[in-house]
C-alpha positions in Angstrom: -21.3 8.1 12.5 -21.9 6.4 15.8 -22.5 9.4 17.9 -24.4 10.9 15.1 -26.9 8.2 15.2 -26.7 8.4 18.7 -27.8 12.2 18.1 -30.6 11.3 15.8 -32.0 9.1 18.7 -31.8 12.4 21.3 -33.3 14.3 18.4 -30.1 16.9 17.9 -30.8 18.8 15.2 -27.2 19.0 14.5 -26.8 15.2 14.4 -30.1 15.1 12.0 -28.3 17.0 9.7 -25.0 15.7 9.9 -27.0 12.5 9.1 -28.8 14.2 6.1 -25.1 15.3 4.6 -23.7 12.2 5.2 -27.0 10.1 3.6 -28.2 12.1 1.2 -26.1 11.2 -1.7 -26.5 7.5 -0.8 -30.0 7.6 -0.6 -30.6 9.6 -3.5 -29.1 7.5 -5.8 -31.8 4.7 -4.7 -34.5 6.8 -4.7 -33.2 7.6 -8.4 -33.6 4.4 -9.5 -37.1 4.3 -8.7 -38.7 7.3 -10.2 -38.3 9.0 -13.5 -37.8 12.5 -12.6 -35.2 14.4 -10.4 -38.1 16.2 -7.9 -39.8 13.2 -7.1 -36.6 11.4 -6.2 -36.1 14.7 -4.0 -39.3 14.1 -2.6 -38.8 10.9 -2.3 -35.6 11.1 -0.6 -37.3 13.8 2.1 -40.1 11.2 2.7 -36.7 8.7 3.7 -35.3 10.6 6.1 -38.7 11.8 7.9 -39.0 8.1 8.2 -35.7 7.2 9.4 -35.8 9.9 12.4 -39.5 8.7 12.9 -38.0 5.4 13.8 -34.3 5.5 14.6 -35.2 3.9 17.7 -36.3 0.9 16.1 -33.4 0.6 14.6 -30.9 -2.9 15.8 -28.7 -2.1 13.3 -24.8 -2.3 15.7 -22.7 -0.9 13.2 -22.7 2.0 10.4 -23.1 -0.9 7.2 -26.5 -2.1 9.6 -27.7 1.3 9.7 -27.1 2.2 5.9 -29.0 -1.0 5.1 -31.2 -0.4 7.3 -32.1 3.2 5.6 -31.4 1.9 2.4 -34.7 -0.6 2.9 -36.8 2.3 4.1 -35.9 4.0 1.2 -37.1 1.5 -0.9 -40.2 0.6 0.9 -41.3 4.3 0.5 -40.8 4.0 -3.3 -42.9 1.1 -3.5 -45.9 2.7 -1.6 -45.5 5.6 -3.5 -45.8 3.5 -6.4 -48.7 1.6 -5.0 -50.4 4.7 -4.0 -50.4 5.7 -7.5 -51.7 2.5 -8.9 -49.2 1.0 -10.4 -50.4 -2.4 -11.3 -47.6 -5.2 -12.0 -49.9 -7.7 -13.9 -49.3 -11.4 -13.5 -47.0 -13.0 -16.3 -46.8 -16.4 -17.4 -43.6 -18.2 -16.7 -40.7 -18.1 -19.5 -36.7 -19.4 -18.6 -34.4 -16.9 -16.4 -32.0 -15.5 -19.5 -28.9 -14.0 -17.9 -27.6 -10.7 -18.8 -25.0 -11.4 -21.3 -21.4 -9.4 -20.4 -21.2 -6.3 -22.7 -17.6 -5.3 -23.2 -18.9 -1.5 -23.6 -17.9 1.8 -23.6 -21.1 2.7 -21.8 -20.3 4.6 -18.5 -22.5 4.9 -15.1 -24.7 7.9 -16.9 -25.6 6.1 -20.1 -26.9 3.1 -18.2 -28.9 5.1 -15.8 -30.2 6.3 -18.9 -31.0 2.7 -19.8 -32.7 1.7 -17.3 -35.1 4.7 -17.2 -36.0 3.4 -20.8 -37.2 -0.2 -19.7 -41.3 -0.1 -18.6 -41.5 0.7 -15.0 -42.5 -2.8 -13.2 -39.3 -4.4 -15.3 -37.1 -1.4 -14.2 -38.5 -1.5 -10.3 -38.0 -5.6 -10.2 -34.5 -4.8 -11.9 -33.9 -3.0 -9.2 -35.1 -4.9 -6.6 -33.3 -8.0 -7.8 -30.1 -7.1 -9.2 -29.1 -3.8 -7.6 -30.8 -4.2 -4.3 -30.4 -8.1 -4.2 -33.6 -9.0 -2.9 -34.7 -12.3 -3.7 -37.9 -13.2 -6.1 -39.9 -14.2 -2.9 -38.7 -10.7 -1.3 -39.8 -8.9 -4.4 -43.2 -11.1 -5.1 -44.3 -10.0 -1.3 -43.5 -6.5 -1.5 -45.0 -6.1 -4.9 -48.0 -8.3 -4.3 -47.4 -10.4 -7.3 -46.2 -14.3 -7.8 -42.9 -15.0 -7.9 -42.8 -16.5 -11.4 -44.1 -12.8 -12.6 -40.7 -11.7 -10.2 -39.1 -13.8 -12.9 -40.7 -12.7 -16.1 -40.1 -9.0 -15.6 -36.8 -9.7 -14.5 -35.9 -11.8 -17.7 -37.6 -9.2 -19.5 -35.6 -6.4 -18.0 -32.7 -8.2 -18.6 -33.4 -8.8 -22.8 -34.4 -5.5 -23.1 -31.1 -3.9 -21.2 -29.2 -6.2 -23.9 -30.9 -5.0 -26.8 -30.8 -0.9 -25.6 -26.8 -1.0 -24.6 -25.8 -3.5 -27.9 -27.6 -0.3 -29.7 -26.2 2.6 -27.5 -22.6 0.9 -27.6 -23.0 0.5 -31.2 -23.4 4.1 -31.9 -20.8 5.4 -29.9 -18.3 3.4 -31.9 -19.9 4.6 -34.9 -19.3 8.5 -33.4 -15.4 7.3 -32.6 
């Protein structure tokens, strides 16, 4: 992966799309989580990558787990502006107690909570995903959103309550179809 990124810098095609095969599945999954359909993640994933080779070089990352971070946060920044570019407005919430996500012993797989999350309102699902999958801290999040860090809070609890409710109900049910 070294001497691809290496490539990338020299602007070989062939590294570029070494990097593409190698990323692309990585990348997608995060831009995934940030859209609701398959073509803007798409588009959102060819946005990444024109991004990444638009600034390899300012890349410091040493090693490949540096680099993958490193693409991972432009692939999350680009979501976000996407997001803001569209309006998305993540109103300030009042500040309620951090409610952790109880442990659901569940038959629910990878696809069915994919599914889940697509189901929670948008700026609970992005902070979600910010906080928990991406582990960026309520600070993080509250500066990249523009938004105060107890509203960080608030969506996240939400997100959290809500995910509770929709896999107790999904779980539910597929006991009920066994």
């Amino acid at each position: 992966m070294k001497n691809i990124i290496k490539g990338c810098k020299q602007l070989d095609r062939k590294s570029q799309r070494a990097m593409v095969n190698h990323l692309s599945p990585y990348l997608y999954v995060i831009c995934r989580r940030y859209t609701e359909q398959h073509e803007d993640a798409q588009d959102l994933l060819q946005e990444s990558f024109i991004a990444i080779f638009n600034n390899i070089e300012k890349c410091k990352a040493n090693e490949i787990a540096g680099f993958k971070a490193w693409c991972r946060r432009i692939a999350i920044n680009k979501a976000l502006e996407k997001k803001r570019k569209r309006g998305l407005i993540l109103e300030t919430l009042s500040v309620v107690s951090i409610a952790t996500l109880p442990v659901v012993q569940s038959q629910l797989n990878v696809t069915d909570i994919l599914k889940l999350l697509e189901r929670l309102p948008e700026n609970q699902r992005i902070v979600f995903n910010l906080a928990v999958l991406d582990g960026f801290a309520h600070r993080e999040i509250a500066e990249m959103l523009n938004i105060q860090e107890s509203s960080s809070r608030t969506f996240l609890t939400r997100a959290r309550q809500k995910l509770q409710k929709l896999m107790t109900v999904n779980v539910k049910k597929k006991s009920i179809k066994n």
